[in-house]
C-alpha positions in Angstrom: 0.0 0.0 0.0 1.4 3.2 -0.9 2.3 5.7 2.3 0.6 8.8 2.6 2.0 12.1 1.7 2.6 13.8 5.2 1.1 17.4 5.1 1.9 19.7 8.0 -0.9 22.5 7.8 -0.4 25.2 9.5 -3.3 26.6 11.6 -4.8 29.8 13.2 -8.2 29.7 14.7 -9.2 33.0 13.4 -8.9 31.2 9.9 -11.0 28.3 10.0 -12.4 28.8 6.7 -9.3 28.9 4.8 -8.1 26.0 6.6 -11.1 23.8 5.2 -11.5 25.7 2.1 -7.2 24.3 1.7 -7.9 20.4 3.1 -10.8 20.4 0.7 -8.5 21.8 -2.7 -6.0 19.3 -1.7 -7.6 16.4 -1.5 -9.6 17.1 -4.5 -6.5 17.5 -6.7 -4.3 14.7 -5.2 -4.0 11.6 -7.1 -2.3 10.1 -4.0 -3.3 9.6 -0.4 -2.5 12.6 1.8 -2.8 12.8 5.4 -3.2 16.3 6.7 -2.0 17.1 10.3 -2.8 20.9 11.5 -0.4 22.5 13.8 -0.9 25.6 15.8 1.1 27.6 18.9 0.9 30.2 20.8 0.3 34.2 18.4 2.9 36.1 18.5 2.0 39.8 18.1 0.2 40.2 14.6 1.3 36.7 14.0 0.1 33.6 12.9 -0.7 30.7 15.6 1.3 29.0 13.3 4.5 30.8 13.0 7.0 28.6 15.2 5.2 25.5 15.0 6.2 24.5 11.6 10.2 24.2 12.4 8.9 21.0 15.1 7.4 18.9 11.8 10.7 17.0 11.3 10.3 16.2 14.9 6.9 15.6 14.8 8.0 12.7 11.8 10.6 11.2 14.3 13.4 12.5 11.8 12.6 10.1 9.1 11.2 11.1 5.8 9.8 13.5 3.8 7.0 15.8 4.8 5.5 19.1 3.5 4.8 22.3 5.1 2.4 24.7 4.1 0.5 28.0 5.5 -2.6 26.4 4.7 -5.0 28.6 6.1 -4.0 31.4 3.7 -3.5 29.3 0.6 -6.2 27.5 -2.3 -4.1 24.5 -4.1 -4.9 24.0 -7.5 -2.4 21.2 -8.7 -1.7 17.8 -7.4 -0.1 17.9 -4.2 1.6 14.6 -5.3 3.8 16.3 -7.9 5.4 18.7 -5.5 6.7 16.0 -3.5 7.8 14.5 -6.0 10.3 17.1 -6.5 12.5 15.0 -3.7 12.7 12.2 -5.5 16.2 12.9 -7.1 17.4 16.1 -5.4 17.7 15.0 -1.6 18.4 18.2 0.6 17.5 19.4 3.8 14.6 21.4 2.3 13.1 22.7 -0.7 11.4 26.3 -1.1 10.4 29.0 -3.7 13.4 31.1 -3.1 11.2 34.3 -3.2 12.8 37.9 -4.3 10.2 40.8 -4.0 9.2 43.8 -1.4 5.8 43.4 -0.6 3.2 45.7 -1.9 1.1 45.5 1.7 2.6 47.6 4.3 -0.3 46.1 6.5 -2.3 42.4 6.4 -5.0 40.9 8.1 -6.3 42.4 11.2 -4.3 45.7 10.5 -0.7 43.5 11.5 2.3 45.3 10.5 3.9 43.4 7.3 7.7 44.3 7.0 9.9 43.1 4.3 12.9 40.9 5.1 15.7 39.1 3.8 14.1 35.8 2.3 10.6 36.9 3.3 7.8 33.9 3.0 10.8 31.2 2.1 9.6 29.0 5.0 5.6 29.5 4.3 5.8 26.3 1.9 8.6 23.9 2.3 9.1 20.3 1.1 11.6 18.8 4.8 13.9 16.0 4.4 13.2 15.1 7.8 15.8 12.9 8.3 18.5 15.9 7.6 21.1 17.1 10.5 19.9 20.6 10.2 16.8 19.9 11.6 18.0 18.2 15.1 19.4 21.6 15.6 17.4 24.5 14.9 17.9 28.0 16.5 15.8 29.5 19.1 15.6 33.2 17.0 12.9 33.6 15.4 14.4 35.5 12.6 17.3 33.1 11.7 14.8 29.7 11.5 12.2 32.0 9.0 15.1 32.7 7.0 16.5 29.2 7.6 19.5 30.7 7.9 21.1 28.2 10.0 21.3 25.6 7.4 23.8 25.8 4.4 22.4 27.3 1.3 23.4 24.4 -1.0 20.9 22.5 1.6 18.3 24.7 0.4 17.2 23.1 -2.7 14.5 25.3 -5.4 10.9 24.3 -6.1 8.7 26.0 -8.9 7.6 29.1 -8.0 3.8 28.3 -9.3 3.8 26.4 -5.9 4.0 29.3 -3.8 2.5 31.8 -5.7 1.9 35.6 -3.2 -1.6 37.0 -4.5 -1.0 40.3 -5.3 2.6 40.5 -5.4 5.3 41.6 -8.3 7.6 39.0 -9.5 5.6 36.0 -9.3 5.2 33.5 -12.0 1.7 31.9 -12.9 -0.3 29.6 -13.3 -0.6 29.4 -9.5 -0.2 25.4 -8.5 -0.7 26.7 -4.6 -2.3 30.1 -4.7 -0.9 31.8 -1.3 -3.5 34.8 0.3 -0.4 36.4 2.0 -2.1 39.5 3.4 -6.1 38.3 3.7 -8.5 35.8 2.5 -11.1 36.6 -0.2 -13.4 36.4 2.6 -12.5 39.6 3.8 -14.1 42.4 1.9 -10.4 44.5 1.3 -9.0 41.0 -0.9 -12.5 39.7 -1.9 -11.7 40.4 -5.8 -7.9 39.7 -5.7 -6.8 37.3 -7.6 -7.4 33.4 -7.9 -10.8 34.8 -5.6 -13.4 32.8 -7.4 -11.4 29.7 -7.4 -11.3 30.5 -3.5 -14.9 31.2 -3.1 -15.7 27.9 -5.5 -13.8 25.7 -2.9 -15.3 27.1 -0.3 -19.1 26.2 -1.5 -17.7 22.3 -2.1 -17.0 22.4 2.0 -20.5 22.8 2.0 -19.3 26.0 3.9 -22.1 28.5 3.3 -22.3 30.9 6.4 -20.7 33.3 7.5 -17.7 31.6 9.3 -17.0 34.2 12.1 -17.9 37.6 13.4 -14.3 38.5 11.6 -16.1 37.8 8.3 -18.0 41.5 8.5 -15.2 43.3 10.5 -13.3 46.2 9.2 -9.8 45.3 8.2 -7.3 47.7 7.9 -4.9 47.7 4.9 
């Protein structure tokens, strides 16, 4: 029997839409079987619940391996989930990202958090983990050197298509979108409700069955 594709999802519980509108687009595209663990901590600031937790998925996986990584409850996939992790097959590394080179257009996200621009800014938000690598037995405690894995050698950081982390709205990003990426709010929120790759969003969400409004955050103001 063939072993699931390990998904690491990463969770916040003001987000529970996008996290089932993202299980639902995955399964739906994957010719594979895929199981999908969530993973949440503690917010930090205008944070994700997610933001730390995603460097603990090799341990989760007992160091052996491959698993994915992804900031699910921003992001619509629209591609089999199988092909990306395929791209370890025969270019083993500690990880595998969508080395992203931009400044963000967004000076503020979701619920008015501050979004700075940083060196290697959303590298970790989707990352194929060859669990089983050194590098991951010891990770830094600062939180700016694990987001821009910086602790691990850059010919350990292997390249995956950019269509797989594609940043809605962004310059410099290359289409079609296999995993479209809401960086700085869901189409659910009226500021991003016609950005782009919307529809698809708002098409996955009716297959969830998903139909009311979701949370109180739905109608709030959000400042951008």
């Amino acid at each position: 029997m063939t072993e699931p594709i390990r998904l690491f999802v990463g969770m916040d519980p003001r987000e529970w839409v996008g996290l089932s509108v993202f299980c639902s687009s995955v399964w739906r595209h994957a010719s594979r079987p895929v199981q999908i663990t969530p993973i949440a901590g503690p917010p930090s600031g205008g944070s994700n619940a997610f933001t730390m937790s995603r460097f603990i998925v090799p341990q989760l996986c007992q160091y052996k391996g491959w698993a994915i990584y992804a900031d699910g409850s921003d992001m619509l996939c629209r591609a089999d989930i199988a092909e990306l992790y395929d791209q370890s097959v025969a270019d083993i590394r500690a990880v595998h990202v969508v080395k992203h080179d931009y400044k963000t257009r967004f000076p503020k996200k979701y619920f008015g958090a501050d979004n700075p621009d940083y060196t290697r800014k959303n590298w970790s938000s989707l990352m194929l983990m060859f669990c089983g690598h050194y590098a991951w037995r010891n990770i830094p405690e600062d939180p700016q050197a694990l987001h821009r894995l910086s602790w691990i050698p850059d010919h350990q950081i292997g390249d995956l298509p950019p269509q797989w982390n594609y940043l809605v709205g962004e310059e410099n990003q290359t289409g079609p979108a296999k995993i479209a990426h809401f960086t700085v709010g869901l189409p659910v929120w009226h500021p991003y409700s016609d950005c782009e790759y919307s529809d698809d969003w708002r098409s996955e969400r009716e297959r969830t069955g998903d139909f009311q409004p979701w949370s109180p955050v739905e109608k709030a103001s959000v400042a951008v």
